[in-house]
C-alpha positions as CSV (number, residue, x, y, z in Angstrom):
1,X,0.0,0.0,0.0
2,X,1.1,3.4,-1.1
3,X,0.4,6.6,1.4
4,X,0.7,9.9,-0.3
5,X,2.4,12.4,1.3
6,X,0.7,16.2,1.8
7,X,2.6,18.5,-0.3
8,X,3.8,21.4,1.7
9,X,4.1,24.1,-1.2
10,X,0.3,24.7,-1.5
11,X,0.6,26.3,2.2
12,X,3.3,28.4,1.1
13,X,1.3,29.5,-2.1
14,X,-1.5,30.5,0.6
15,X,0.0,32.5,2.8
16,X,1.5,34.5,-0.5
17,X,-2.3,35.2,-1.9
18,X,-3.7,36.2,1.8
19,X,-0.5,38.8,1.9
20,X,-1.7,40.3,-2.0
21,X,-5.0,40.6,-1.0
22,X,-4.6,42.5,1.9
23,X,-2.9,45.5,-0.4
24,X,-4.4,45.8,-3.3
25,X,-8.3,46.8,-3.0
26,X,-10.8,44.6,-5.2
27,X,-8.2,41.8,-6.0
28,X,-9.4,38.4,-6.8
29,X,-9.3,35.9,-4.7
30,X,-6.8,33.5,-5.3
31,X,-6.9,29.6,-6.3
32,X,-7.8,27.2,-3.8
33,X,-5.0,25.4,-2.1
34,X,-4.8,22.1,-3.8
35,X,-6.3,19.2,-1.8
36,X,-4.0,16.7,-0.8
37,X,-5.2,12.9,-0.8
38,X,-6.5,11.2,2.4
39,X,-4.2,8.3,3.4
40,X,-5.7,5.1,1.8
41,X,-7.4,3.0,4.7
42,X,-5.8,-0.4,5.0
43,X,-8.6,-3.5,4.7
44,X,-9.7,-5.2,7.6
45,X,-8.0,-8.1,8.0
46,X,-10.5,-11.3,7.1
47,X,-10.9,-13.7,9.7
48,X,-9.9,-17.1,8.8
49,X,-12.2,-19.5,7.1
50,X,-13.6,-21.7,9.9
51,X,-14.2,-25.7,8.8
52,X,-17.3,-27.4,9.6
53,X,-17.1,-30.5,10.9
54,X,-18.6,-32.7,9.1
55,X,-20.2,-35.7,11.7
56,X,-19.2,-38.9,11.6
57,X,-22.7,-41.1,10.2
58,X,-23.6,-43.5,13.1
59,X,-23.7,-47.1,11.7
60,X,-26.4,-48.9,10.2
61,X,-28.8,-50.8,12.9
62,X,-27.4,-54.7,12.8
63,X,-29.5,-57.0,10.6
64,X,-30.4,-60.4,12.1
65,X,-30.8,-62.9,9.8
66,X,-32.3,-67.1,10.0
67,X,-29.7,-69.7,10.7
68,X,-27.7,-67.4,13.8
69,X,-26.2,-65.8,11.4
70,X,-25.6,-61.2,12.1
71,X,-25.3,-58.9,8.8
72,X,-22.9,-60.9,6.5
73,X,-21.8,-63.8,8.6
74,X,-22.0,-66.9,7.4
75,X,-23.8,-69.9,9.2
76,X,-21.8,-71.0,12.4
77,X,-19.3,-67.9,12.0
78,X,-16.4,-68.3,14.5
79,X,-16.6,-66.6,17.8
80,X,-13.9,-64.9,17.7
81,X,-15.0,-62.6,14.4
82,X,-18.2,-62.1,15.9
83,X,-17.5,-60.7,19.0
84,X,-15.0,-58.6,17.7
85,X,-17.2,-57.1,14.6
86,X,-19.9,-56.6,17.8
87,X,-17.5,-55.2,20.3
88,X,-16.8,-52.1,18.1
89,X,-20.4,-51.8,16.6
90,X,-21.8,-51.7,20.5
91,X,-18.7,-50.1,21.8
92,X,-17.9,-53.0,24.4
93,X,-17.4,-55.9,24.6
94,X,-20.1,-58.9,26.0
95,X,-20.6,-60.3,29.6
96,X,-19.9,-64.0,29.9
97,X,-23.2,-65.3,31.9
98,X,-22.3,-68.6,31.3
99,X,-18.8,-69.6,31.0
100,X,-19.6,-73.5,30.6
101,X,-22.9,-74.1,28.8
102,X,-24.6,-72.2,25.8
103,X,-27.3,-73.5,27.7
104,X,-27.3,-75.1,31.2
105,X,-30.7,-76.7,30.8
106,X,-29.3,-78.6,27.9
107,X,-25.9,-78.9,28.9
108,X,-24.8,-77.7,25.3
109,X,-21.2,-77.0,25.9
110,X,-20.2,-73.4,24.8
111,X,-20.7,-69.6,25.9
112,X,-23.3,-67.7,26.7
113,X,-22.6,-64.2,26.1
114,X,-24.8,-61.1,26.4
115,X,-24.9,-57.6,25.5
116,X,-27.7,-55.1,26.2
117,X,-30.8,-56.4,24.7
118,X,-28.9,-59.5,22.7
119,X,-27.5,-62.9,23.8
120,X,-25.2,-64.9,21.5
121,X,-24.8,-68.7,21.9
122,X,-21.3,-70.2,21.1
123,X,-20.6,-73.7,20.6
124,X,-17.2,-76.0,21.2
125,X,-18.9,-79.1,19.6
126,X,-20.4,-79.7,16.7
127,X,-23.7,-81.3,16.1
128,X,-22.1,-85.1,16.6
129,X,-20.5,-84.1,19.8
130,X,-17.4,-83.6,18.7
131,X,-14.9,-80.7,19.6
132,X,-14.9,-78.5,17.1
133,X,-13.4,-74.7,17.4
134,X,-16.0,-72.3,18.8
135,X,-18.8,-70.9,16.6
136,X,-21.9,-68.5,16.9
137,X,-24.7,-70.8,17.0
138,X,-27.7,-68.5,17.3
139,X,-28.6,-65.1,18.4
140,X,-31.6,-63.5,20.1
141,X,-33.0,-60.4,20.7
142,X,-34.8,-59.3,24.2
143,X,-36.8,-56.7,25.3
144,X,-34.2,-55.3,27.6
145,X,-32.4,-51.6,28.6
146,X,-30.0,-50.3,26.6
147,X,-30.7,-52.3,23.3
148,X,-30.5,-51.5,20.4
149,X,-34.6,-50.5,19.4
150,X,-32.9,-50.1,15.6
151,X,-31.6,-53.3,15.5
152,X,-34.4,-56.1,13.3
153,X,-34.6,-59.2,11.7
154,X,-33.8,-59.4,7.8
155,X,-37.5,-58.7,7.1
156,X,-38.0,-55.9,9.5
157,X,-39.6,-57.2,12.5
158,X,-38.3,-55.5,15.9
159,X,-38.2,-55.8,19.6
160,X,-41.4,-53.9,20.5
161,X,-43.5,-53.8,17.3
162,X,-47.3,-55.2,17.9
163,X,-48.0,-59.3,17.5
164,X,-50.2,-58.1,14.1
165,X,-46.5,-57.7,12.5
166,X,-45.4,-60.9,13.2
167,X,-47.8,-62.4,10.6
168,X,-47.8,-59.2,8.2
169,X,-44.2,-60.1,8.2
170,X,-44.7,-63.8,8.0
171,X,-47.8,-64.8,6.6
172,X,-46.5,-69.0,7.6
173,X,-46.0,-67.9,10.7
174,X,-47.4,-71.0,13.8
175,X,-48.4,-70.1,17.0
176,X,-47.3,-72.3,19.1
177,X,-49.4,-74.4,21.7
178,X,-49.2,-74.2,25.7
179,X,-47.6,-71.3,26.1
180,X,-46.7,-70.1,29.8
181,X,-48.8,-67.9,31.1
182,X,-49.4,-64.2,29.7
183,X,-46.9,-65.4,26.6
184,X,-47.6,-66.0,22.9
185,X,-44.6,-68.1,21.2
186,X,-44.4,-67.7,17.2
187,X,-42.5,-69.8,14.7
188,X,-41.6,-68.7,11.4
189,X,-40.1,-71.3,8.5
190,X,-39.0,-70.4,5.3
191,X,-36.5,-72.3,2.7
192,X,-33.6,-70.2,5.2
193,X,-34.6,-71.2,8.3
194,X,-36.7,-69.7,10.7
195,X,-37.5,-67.6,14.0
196,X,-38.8,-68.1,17.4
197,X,-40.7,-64.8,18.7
198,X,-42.5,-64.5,22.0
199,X,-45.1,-61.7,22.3
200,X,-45.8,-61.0,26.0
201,X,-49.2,-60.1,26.6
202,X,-49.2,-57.8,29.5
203,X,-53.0,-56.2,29.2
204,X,-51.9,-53.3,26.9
205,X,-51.9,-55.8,23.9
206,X,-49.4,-58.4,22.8
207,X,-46.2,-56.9,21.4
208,X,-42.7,-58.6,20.5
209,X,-40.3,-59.2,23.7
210,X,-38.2,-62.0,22.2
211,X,-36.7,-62.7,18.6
212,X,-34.2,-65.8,18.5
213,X,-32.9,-67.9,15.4
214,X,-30.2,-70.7,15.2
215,X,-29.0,-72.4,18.9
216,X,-31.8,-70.7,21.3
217,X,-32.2,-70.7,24.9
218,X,-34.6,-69.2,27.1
219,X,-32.3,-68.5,29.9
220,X,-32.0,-64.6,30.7
């Protein structure tokens, strides 16, 4: 940026034509000093450009499919993958409430592991008894604090939705016979397998409390 200078001649000049006109009667006035330029006012400094963050899109609501199998698993996906690809989904990692059994009752040998509002079943054997290395056998869904109310079978049907959907959903769908009390147990069959859903019936209407496919046990 260039500042100009006032030029100090033109106040000379004045003071010559103020002295003139004071001595000789009827005398024109003389020029005008010459206007010197204002100092050129520096631009405001612009504030730096501020980045928007841009959020991070939560992940898509698991998909729970027949067979046991979670999103793209495969049948009888090993444990170890699972619980891993889970872990970082739910950001933790399960509770062991069974060490020993997949199921006490049946004395499946295994794990029973549990995050809010879902239980997986491993299994160390495979259907002939024999040891094999351990493998998600089944999944279920519960009516439970801090699950996931996103999360839903491959067809839609969620934790909470009214017992109408389960046959909108799955037209084949059985209800099942001698149900405990205040319970209504569904099973659905298709060329992939199937579900087991219990709808609770607690006076408001019966609604989904229980989804389970693949190695399924009713312990909590």
């Amino acid at each position: 940026m260039i500042r100009r200078t006032p030029r100090r001649p033109a106040r000379v000049a004045l003071l010559a034509l103020l002295a003139a006109g004071s001595l000789v009667a009827c005398t024109a006035p003389g020029p005008a000093p010459v206007p010197t330029s204002a100092p050129t006012a520096s631009p405001a400094p612009s504030a730096p450009a501020t980045e928007t963050a841009t959020p991070t899109p939560a992940p898509a609501a698991l998909t729970f499919h027949p067979e046991g199998r979670i999103d793209d698993f495969p049948p009888n996906a090993p444990e170890a993958d699972v619980v891993s690809y889970l872990t970082e989904r739910l950001g933790a990692g399960p509770e062991t409430l069974d060490a020993e059994y997949a199921c006490e009752p049946a004395g499946q040998p295994g794990r029973f592991l549990a995050w809010p509002g879902l239980r997986l079943f491993v299994l160390t054997t495979d259907p002939e008894g024999g040891e094999t290395d351990p493998y998600v056998g089944g999944w279920s869904l519960h009516d439970e604090d801090g699950g996931d109310p996103a999360s839903a079978t491959a067809e839609g049907l969620r934790i909470g939705d009214p017992e109408e959907r389960i046959t909108e959903l799955y037209p084949a769908a059985v209800r099942g016979e001698g149900e405990p009390g205040g319970e209504r147990w569904w099973y659905t069959r298709d060329d992939d397998g199937g579900y087991t859903v219990v709808a609770p019936d607690e006076g408001a209407g019966a609604t989904v409390g229980a989804i389970a496919s693949g190695y399924y046990c009713t312990a909590g």
